[in-house]
N, C-alpha and C positions, 0 to 999 in steps of 0.2 A: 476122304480125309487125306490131307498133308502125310509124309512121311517126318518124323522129326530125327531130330538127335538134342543130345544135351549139352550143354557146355563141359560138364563134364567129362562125356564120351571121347567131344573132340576133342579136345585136351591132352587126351590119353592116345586118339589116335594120331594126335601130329608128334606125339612125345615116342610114339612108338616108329614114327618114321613115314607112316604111312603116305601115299603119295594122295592127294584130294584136290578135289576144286573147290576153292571158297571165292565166294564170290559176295561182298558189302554191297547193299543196296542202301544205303545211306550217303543223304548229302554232305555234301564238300566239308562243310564248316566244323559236321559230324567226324568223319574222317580224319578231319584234319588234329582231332583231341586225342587219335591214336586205333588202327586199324591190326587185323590180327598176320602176324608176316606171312607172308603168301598169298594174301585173301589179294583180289582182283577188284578194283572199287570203280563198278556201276550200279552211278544213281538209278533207284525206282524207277522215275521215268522216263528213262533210256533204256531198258528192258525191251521194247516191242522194237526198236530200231537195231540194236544189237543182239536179239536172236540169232542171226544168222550168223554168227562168231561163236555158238555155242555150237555141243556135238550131243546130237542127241544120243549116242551111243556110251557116253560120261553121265556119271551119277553131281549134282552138284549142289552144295551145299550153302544155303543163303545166309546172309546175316544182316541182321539191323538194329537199332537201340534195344527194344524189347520184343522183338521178335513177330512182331502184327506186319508191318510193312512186308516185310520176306515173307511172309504166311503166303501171304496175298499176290506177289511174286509166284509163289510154288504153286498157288493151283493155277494162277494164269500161265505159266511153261508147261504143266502137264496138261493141260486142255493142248498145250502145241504139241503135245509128243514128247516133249523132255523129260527126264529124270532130275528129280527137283527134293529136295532136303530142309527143313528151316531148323536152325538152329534155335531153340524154344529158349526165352528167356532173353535173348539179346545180347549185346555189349553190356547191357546191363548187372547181367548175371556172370560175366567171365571175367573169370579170375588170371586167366594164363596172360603170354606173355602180348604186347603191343609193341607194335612200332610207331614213330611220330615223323 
């Protein structure tokens, strides 16, 4: 099983300062209606090409509409060894702030 977080959580933990890797796994077009500030925007399938830009030794935190796509991201980076997060619910569910 996925490790998750909520929208809520995270919310609380970028409001609290905390330093995180977010990382949108949503397309362009998705993005482009408003991503969350600091989240790093690689499409889904650019994931297996872009591993090697990631540190397995970082916890990292996925996002995507409802939150299926990143599921599915997190257990394919921990089958590699990563430390992998989905944020349950999606952009769907977050309320905080976006940037455009």
């Amino acid at each position: 099983m996925v490790k998750e977080i909520t929208t809520e959580e995270l919310q609380k933990k970028l409001e609290n300062g905390e330093s995180l890797h977010l990382i949108d796994v949503r397309e362009n077009e998705e993005v482009a209606e408003g991503i969350i500030p600091g989240a790093v925007h690689i499409p889904m399938g650019e994931i297996p090409q872009k591993m090697d830009q990631l540190d397995t030794d970082k916890e990292y935190i996925f996002i995507c509409r409802s939150g299926r796509r990143s599921e599915n991201v997190c257990f394919f980076l921990e089958d590699h060894g990563y430390q992998a997060r989905n944020m349950v619910g999606g952009m769907l569910e977050w309320n905080g702030e976006v940037k455009r």
